[in-house]
N, C-alpha and C positions, 0 to 999 in steps of 0.2 A: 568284559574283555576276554577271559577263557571263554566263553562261547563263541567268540570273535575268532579266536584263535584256534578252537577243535575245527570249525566250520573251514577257513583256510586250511589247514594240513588234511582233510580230506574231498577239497577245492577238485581237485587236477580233471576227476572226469566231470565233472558241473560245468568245470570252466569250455570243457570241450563243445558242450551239447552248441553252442552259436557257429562253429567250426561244420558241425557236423551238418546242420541246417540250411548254413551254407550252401556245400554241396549237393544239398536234397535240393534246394531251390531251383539251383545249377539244373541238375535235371529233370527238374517240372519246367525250364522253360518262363520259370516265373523272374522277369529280369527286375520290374517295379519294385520286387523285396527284396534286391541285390544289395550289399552296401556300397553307398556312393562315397567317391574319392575327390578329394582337392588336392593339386599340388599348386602352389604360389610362388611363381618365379618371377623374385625383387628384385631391380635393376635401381641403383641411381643415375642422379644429374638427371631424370624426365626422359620423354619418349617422345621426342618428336612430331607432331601430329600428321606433317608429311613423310616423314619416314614410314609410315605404316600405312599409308594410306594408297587406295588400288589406282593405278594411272589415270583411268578413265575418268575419276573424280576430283581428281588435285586441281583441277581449275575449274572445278562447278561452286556455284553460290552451297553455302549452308544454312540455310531461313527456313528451311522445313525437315522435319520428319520426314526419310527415308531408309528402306530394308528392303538390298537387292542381292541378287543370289550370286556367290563369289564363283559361281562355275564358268561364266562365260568374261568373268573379271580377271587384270591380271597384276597380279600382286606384285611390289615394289620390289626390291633389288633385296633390299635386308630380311624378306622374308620369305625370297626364293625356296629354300630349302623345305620347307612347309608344304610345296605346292601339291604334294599327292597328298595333305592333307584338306583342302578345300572345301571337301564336301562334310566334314567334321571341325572347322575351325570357326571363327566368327572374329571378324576384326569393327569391334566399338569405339563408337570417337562421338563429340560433341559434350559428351558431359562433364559437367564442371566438380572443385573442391574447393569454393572459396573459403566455405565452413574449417578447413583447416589452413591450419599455418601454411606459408609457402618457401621460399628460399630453395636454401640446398636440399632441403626433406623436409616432409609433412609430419615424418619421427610417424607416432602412433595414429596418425588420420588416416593413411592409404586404407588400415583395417580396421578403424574406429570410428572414422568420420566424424572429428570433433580438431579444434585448436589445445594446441599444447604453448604455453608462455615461450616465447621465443625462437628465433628461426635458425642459430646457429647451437644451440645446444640444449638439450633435449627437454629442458625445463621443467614443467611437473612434472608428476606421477600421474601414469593412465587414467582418465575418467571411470574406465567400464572397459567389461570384456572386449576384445576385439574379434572380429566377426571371424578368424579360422578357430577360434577359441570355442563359439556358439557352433562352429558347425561340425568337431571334432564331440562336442558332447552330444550333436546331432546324431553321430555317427560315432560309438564308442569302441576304443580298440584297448589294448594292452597301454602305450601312450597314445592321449585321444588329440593330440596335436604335436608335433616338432617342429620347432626350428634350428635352421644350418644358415653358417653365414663364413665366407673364406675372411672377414677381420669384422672390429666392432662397430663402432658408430661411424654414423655418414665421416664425419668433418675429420680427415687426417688419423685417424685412429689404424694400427698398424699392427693390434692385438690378433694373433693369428693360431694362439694355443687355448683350450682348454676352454670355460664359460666366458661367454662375454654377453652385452646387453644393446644392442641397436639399436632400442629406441624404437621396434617394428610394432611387438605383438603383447598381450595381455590378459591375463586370465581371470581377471579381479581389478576391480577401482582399486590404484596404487600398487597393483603387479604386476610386476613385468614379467613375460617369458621368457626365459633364458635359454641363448642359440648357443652349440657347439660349433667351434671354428676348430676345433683340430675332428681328420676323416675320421684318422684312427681311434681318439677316444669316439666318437661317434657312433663308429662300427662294433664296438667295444659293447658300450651302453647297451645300441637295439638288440646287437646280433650274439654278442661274446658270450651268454649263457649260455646260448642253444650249440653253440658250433667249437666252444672248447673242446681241445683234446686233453684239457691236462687232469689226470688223475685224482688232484685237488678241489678242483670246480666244483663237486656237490660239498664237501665239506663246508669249501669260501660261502658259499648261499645258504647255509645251515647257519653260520657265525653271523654274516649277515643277517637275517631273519631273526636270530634271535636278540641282535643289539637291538634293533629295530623295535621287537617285543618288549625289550625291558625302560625303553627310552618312552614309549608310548606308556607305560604302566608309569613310569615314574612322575610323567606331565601331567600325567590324569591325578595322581596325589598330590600334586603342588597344586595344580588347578582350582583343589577345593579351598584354596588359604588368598586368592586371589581378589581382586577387586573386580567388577563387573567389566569393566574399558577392558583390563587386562586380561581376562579371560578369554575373551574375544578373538585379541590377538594369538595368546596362545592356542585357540580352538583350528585359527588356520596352521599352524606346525604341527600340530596332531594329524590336521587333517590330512598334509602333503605327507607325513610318516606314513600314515594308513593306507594310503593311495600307493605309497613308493611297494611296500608289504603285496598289496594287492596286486599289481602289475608285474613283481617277481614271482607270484606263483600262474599270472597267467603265462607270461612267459614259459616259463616250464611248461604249462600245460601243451603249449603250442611247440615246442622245441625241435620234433619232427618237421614240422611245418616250416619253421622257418631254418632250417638247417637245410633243405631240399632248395631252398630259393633264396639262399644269402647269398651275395659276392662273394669270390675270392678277395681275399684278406693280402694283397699285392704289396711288394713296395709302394706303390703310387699314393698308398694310405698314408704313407711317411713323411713325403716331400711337398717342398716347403717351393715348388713351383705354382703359381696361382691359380693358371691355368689347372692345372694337375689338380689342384684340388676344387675347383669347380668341377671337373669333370666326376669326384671321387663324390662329392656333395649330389650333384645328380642323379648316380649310379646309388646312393644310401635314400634316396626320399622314393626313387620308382620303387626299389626294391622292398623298401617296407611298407610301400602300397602294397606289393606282390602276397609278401609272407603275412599282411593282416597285421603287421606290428602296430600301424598307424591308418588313421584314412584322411588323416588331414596331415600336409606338411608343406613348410615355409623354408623357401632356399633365399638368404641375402647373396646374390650374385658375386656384389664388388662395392667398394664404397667411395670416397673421393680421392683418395689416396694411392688407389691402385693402377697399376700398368699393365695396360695389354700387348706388352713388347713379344710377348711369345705368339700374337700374331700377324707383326709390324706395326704396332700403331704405339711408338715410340713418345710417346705421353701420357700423365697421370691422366686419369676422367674430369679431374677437377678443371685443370689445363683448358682439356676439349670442350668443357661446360662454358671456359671463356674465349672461346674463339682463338686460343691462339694459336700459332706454329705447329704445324703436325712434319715430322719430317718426312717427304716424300708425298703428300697429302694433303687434301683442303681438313677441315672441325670435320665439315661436313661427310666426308668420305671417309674419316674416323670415324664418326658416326656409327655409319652405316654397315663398315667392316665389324665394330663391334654388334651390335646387333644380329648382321649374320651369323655371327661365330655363337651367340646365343638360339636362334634358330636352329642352328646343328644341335644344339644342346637339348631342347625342347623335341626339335626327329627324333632323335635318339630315343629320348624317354616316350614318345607317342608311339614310336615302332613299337617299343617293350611290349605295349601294356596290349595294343592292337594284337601282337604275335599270342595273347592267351586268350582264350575261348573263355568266355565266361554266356549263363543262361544263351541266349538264340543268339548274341554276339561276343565280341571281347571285352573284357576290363576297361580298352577305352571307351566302351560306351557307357561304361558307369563311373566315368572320371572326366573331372573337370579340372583343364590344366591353366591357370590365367598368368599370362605374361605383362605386367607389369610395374610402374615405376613406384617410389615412393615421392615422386616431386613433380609430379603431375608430366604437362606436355615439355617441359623444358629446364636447362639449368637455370637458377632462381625465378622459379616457376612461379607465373600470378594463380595458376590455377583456375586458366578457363578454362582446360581443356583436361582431361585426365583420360586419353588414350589406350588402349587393350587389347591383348588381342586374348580368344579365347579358343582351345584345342579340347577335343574330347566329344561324345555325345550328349555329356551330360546329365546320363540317366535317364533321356528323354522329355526331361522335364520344363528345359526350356527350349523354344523357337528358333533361339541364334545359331545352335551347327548351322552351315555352308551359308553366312549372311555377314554382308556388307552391314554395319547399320551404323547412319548418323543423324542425332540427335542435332536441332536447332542453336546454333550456336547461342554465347550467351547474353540475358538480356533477353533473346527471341521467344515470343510464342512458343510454346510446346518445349521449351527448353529442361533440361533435368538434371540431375543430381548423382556424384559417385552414391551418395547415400540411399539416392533411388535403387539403384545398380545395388546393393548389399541389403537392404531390403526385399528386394526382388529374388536374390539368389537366397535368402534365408526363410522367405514364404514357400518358394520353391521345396525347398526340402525340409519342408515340415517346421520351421520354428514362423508361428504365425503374428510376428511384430509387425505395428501399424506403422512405425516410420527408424529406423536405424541411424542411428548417427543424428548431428544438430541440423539445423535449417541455417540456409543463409538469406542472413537479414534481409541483404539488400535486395534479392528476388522478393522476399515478400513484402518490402516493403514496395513493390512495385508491381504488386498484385499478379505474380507469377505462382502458380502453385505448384509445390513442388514435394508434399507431404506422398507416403506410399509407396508402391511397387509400383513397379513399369509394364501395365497389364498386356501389350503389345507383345512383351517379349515371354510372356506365361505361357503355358501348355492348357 
């Protein structure tokens, strides 16, 4: 442990040298050793599969495998806002998630690909990591994954301060990761080290750091009087101390860095408008793409409980997920208002990342933005359909920038799997697992194959 601990207090230029590399990359030009970015923008109540889908296809058959180029396509109403994005976005449809639960949310299958016991609340504990989890250790930062969410779980939960637990993401069989629903503590967390003014702040991280030191010294002495089971467990709370330790002096080390590319610290961090704080949650996941805080981050949009009266659609989601009453409006034109106003939300952040120069292009082209539901194509969703759309270059890594593509619906020949789809994007960047998430039976029992990556959509 004192070798652990001289080694961090003379951290700060070690921790730099990956910063520094960086920008040497930057200008070699070398973009393949750029680091790559995920931001995951979770919507409930499902995604429509004609909502998202390009005019020209809404009344064609789906029995086969096709991928056609979105430039001469012309994108539906809800994701107008997108359209100078075309030639960098990719809207996916046809694959299925029956392997998870369905209902109001899939809870942990959108990013795990697996069933969780029950469909109204959240049931187990995680199976296994979830795949922003694998792709954040892919790709390690100060925190190598966050999640933001404006309240907690799908079903009526109104939790809108401090941690809460959705039921999204996973960092371990039986852990859950835990999303911030208030901006401010948010903003606090990634950015408050680097961008305090108060005269205190090295002191507070000093006190900090050193409980930290005597809490990890004192686990490690009980740990020897413990039972084999229990050590175990206590090996993971050492290990999230040691991780916490690690991450506040990278932090420092970067402080410069991210102090030059934080937000303003606005009222808007404050209030308890929902809209306001989707907008504040968005502007905190692009931004610590920006400053390297993170390269993987998960936004819960909204849950069933919420109202998007702040831009006329004068009913909860849950409401709209049952068809009823919109005032002034069909379900369906709630819908779709919602959606766009998430589009704006998504320009927004693709402008950001586009506006910075990174190797022979911008940031967007080494960030992969996916717009997605946690409950597949629809409110109490069967799960044939689990619809996407995806922004960014990607890194180049995969085929879909400026592509249409859909899969065989399901049942059909050549049909496939969200688990394909998470398989794919984890071979893609380097984690080389032969199948991610469970299989569904009932494809196989009906001699569909459905095990691997989607090699169509590979580089």
């Amino acid at each position: 442990m004192n070798n652990r601990r001289q080694f961090l207090k003379g951290a700060g230029a070690t921790l730099l040298a990956p910063f520094i590399s960086q920008l040497e990359l930057q200008a070699a030009g070398k973009s393949d050793q750029l680091p790559q970015r995920f931001l995951i923008f979770m919507k409930s109540s499902g995604i429509y599969t004609d909502s998202i889908i390009p005019k020209q296809f809404q009344s064609k058959s789906k029995d086969k495998f096709s991928m056609t180029s979105l430039d001469k396509l012309e994108l539906p109403k809800s994701l107008n806002p997108l359209n100078k994005f075309k030639s960098k976005m990719a809207i996916i449809q046809g694959l299925s998630g029956k392997m998870c639960a369905g209902g109001h949310s899939s809870w942990y299958g959108a990013l795990g690909g697996y069933r969780v016991s029950g469909t109204h609340t959240p049931g187990s504990k995680p199976l296994w990591a979830s795949v922003d989890t694998r792709l954040g250790r892919l790709n390690p930062a100060p925190f190598n994954n966050i999640g933001l969410a404006v309240a907690g779980k799908a079903l009526g939960d109104k939790t809108t301060e401090g941690t809460v637990y959705p039921g999204i993401s996973a960092t371990d069989t039986g852990i859950e990761l835990p999303y911030q629903a208030s901006p401010s503590m948010a903003y606090e967390q990634l950015f408050g080290s680097a961008v305090s003014k108060s005269g205190n702040a090295k002191s507070r991280r000093a006190v900090k750091n050193n409980i930290l030191d005597f809490m990890v010294k004192d686990i490690r002495y009980m740990e020897k009087n413990l039972p084999t089971a229990e050590k175990e467990k206590l090996e993971r709370y050492v290990n999230a101390f040691e991780e916490l330790q690690t991450r506040n002096e990278k932090l420092q080390a970067m402080k410069k860095q991210i102090a030059a590319g934080a937000p303003e610290l606005t009222e808007n961090y404050k209030s308890q408008k929902f809209l306001t704080r989707q907008e504040c949650h968005s502007e905190l996941a692009v931004t610590s793409l920006i400053t390297g805080v993170t390269n993987v981050a998960v936004i819960r949009l909204d849950n069933l409980a919420m109202n998007y009266s702040g831009i006329g659609v004068n009913k909860n989601v849950h409401g709209i997920g049952h068809d009823e009453d919109v005032e002034g409006m069909t379900p369906d034109e709630a819908r779709e208002k919602i959606q766009q106003h998430h589009a704006k939300l998504l320009e927004k952040m693709a402008t950001k990342l586009e506006s910075i120069p990174e190797g022979n292009g911008t940031m967007l082209d080494n960030t992969m933005i996916l717009y997605i539901s946690d409950a597949g194509e629809k409110h109490h969703s069967s799960l044939g359909d689990w619809p996407m759309v995806v922004i960014g270059g990607c890194g180049g890594k995969l085929k879909t920038p400026g592509h249409f593509v859909q899969y065989p619906e399901y049942g059909k020949a050549g049909h496939k799997t969200i688990c394909n789809w998470w398989t794919t994007v984890l071979n893609a960047y380097g984690d080389p697992v032969k199948h991610f998430g469970n299989l569904d039976l009932e494809l196989r029992k009906n001699g569909l194959p459905q095990e691997g990556n989607l090699p169509e959509l590979m580089v």
